[in-house]
Structures are given as structure tokens and as C-alpha cells.
VEXSE-304522 format. One line per field, with one value per residue (C-alpha): chain; y, z, x. Coordinates in steps of 0.5 Angstrom, whole numbers. Each point is the difference from the previous one (the first is absolute). Layout:
VEXSE-304522
chaine A  ... $
yy Y  ... $
zz Z  ... $
xx X  ... $
end
This chain:
VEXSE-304522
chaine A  A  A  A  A  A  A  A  A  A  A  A  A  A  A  A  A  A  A  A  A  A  A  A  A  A  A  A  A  A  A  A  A  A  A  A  A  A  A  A  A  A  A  A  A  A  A  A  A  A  A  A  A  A  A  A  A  A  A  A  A  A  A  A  A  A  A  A  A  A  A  A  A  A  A  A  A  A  A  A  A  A  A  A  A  A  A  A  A  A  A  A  A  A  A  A  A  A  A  A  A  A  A  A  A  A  A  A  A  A  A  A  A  A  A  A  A  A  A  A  A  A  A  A  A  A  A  A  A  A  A  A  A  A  A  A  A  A  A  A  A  A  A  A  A  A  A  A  A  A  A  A  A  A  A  A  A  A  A  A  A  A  A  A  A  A  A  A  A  A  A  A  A  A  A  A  A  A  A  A  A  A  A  A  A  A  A  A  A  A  A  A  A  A  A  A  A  A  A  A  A  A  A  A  A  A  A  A  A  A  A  A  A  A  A  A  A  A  A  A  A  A  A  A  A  A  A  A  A  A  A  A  A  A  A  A  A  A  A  A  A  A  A  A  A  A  A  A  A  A  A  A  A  A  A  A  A  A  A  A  A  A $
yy 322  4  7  6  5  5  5  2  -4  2  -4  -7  -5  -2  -7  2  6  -6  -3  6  3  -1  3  4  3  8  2  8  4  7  5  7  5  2  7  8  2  6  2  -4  -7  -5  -2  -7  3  -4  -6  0  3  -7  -5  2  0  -7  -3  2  -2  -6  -2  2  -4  -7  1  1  -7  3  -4  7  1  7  -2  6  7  3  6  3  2  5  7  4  6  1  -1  7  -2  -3  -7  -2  -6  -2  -5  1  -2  -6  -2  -1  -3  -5  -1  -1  -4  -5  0  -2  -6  -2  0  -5  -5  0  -3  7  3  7  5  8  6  5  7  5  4  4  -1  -7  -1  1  -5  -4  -1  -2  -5  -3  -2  -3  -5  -2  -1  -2  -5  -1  3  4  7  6  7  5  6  -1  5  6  5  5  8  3  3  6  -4  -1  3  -3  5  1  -2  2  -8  1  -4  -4  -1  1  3  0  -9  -2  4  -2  -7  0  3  -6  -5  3  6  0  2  6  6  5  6  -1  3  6  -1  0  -2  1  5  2  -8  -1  6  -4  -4  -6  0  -2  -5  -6  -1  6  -3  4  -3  4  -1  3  -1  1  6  4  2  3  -3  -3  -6  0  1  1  2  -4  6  -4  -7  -4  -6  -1  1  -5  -5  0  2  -7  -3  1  -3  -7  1  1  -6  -4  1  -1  -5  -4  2  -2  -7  -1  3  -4  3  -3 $
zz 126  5  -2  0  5  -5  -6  -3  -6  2  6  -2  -2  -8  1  5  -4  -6  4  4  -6  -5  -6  4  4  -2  1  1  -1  3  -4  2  -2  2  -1  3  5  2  5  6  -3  -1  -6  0  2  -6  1  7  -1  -5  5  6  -4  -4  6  6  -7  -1  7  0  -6  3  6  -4  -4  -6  -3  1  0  0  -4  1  -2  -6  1  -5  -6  -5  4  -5  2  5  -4  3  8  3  3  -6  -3  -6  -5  -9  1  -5  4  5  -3  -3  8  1  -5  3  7  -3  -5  6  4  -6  2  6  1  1  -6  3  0  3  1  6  -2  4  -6  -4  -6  0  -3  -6  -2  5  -5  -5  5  1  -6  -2  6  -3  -8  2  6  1  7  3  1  3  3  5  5  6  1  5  -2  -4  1  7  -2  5  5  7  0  -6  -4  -7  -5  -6  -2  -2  7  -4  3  7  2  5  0  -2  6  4  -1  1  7  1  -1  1  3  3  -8  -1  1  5  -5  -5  -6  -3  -4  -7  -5  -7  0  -8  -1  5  -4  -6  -3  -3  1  7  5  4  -6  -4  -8  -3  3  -2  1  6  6  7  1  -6  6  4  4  5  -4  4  -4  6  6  6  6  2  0  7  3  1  -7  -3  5  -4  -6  1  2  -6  -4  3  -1  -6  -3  5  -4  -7  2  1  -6  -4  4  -4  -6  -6  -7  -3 $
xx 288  -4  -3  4  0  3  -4  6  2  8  0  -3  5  0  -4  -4  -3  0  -5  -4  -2  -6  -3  -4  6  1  7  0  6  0  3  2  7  6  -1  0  -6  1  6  -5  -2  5  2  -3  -7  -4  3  0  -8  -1  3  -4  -6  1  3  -6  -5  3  -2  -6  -3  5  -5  -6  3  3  6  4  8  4  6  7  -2  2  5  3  -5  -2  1  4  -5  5  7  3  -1  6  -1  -5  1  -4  -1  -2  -7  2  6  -7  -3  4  1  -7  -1  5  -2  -6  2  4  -7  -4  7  -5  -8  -2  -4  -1  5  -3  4  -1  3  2  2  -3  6  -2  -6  0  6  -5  -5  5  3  -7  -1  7  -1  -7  3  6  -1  -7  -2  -5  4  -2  2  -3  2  2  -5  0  -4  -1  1  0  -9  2  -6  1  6  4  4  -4  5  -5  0  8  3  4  7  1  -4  -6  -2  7  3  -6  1  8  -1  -5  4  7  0  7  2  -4  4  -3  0  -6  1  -5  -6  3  -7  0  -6  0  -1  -4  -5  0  -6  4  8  1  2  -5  -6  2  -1  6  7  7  7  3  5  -1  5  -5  -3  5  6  -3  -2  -8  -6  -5  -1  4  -2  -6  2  0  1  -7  -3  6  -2  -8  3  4  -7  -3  5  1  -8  1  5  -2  -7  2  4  -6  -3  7  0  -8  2  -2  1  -7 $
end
């Protein structure tokens, strides 16, 4: 068989992916949510942010001879945070959890023996630590996870909106990378500023590093369902703020390509 022209796992036929892969292949398995962003983001936006990263990293690092492959994204997830916006569609964070684990005992029926995730998420990334490890003790494969990083908070610096460390949720780098990569589903209006400034002063509890986690959903801060600053998001810094991701991934993919445990 001749080799495919195609990255995307989905798209190979069954015996010629059984003959494509190696043990050195890494299937990767974008990961976003179904979730309210804000009355200016769709509700894919995670996914849709997870995807496009996974998809551009993947044929970067092909390119550069690593045995890559992006398999269908993982859209509906743990996003109960957002449980009282219509349109959310959410999973128990063990019904996930069973899902990932499947996806993966389906994987080792393959000659692939690395398994990574690249989330879009935020809610995901603790049940992806625990994924992780199931896939290793159960099944014996290299797994991983990582963001399918955009940036953090807006630092108030040329021109970005200082969003306190607090922009997590629709705010300036999720709007900013949406009107990147999909500009035709960003509403015209933005909504105002809504960073949690109260938190933002505290020591320890908090969000991006902050060592104190607490419970909390997303409408605790308001009814709009943005935590940070969207006013000062464009196209021009979500085209860079994509850059830095696929660099990003397409650089750990290297390093997950040569990773051994001793």
C-alpha cells in the first residue's frame, strides 16, 4: 500500500491504518467542551480552539518525521460549570472518564502505544490526569495530556486588557483566537469587562497558578458567563496567540515522540 496522504486517523481505512501504524506512532486526541462562552463566542469554542491546534501541530511535526496522527475531537466533556446556560451539553466527569478510557483500550487494539490529549478545556484537566494513569495501568500505553494553549490573561501591555491573571473564560485570548480562526462566529457586540477583582487580590485562592482551588460555576460571577476581559480582543493577536500554540505542541509532541521512562 502506498503511503497516506491524510493525518486524520478517521479518514485511513482499517487495514491500512493496521499497517500504517507503529509503536512509535502517537494518536492525538483533541479535546474541547460544549459549553456557554459569553453571548459573543460559539458554544464550540474550546473544541473548535483544540482542533485547530491538534490538526496544524500534527502536520508540523509529520513534516518534521514524527509518526503523528489526529484522531476526531472530543466534544462533549466535563463542563457542569456551565450547567444553567442553555445550549450546554455536559457529561458526570465519570461518564467521561469511562468514554476516555474506551477510546483508549480501542487505541491499544492498534500498534500505536502513545496516547495525548490536547484540551481546550479548563474543567478537563484534572479527570485528564486520572485518564492518564488508567490508560498506563490498564493497558500499558504511554499517555499524556496538555493545553491546547493560547495564553494566559490579558497583562494590560501593549494594548491588551489587564485581566488581573483572572481571563479564564471568554475573555480576551479565547476571543481573540475565535475571531482568528472563525471570525464569521463572533458576534459583533463584545460584552464589557467582568474580572473577578475581589480574587484577583488574594494571595492563594484563585485561578491560573493560584495553589487554593474552590468549587464554583461560571454564573458565581454574573450573568454573562465571561470571566475576563473580551473588549480588546482581535484578529491580529488570536492569529499569534494560535502561533504560540501549534509551537507549542508541536514542540512537546517532539519531546513526547522521544520520551522514555528510564
Amino acid at each position: 500500500m502506498t503511503a497516506p496522504a491524510t493525518r486524520q486517523w478517521a479518514d485511513l481505512a482499517g487495514p491500512v491504518l493496521a499497517e500504517t501504524l507503529t509503536e512509535r506512532s502517537l494518536a492525538v486526541i483533541p479535546i474541547g467542551a460544549l459549553e456557554h462562552h459569553g453571548p459573543h463566542l460559539p458554544l464550540r469554542t474550546d473544541a473548535l480552539v483544540a482542533e485547530a491546534v491538534a490538526t496544524a501541530a500534527v502536520e508540523r511535526a509529520a513534516a518534521s518525521g514524527i509518526d503523528a496522527w489526529v484522531l476526531p475531537t472530543v466534544v462533549y466533556t466535563k463542563s457542569d460549570e456551565h450547567h444553567w446556560a442553555p445550549g450546554t451539553v455536559w457529561l458526570e466527569g465519570t461518564t467521561l472518564l469511562d468514554q476516555l478510557v474506551e477510546i483508549g483500550r480501542s487505541i491499544a487494539q492498534t500498534p500505536a502505544r502513545t496516547v495525548v490529549f490536547v484540551n481546550g478545556h479548563g474543567g478537563n484537566v484534572m479527570l485528564l490526569g486520572w485518564v492518564n494513569r488508567e490508560l498506563r495501568r490498564r493497558f500499558g500505553l504511554r499517555s499524556f495530556s496538555m493545553p491546547a494553549s493560547i495564553g494566559g490573561a490579558g497583562d494590560g501591555r501593549d494594548g491588551r486588557p489587564d485581566e488581573l491573571g483572572q481571563g479564564i473564560h471568554a475573555g480576551y485570548a479565547e476571543t481573540s483566537v475565535v475571531m482568528h480562526l472563525a471570525p464569521h462566529l463572533v458576534a459583533d457586540r463584545l460584552p464589557p469587562r467582568n474580572v473577578p477583582e475581589k480574587i484577583a487580590g488574594m494571595r492563594y485562592i484563585g485561578f491560573n497558578g493560584k495553589p487554593v482551588m474552590f468549587g464554583w460555576t461560571s454564573d458565581d460571577f454574573g450573568p454573562t458567563g465571561v470571566i475576563g476581559d473580551p473588549t480588546g480582543a482581535s484578529a491580529e493577536a488570536g492569529a499569534a496567540l494560535f502561533e504560540r500554540a501549534v509551537a507549542f505542541v508541536t514542540e512537546a509532541l517532539a519531546e513526547i515522540d522521544g520520551f522514555e521512562f528510564v
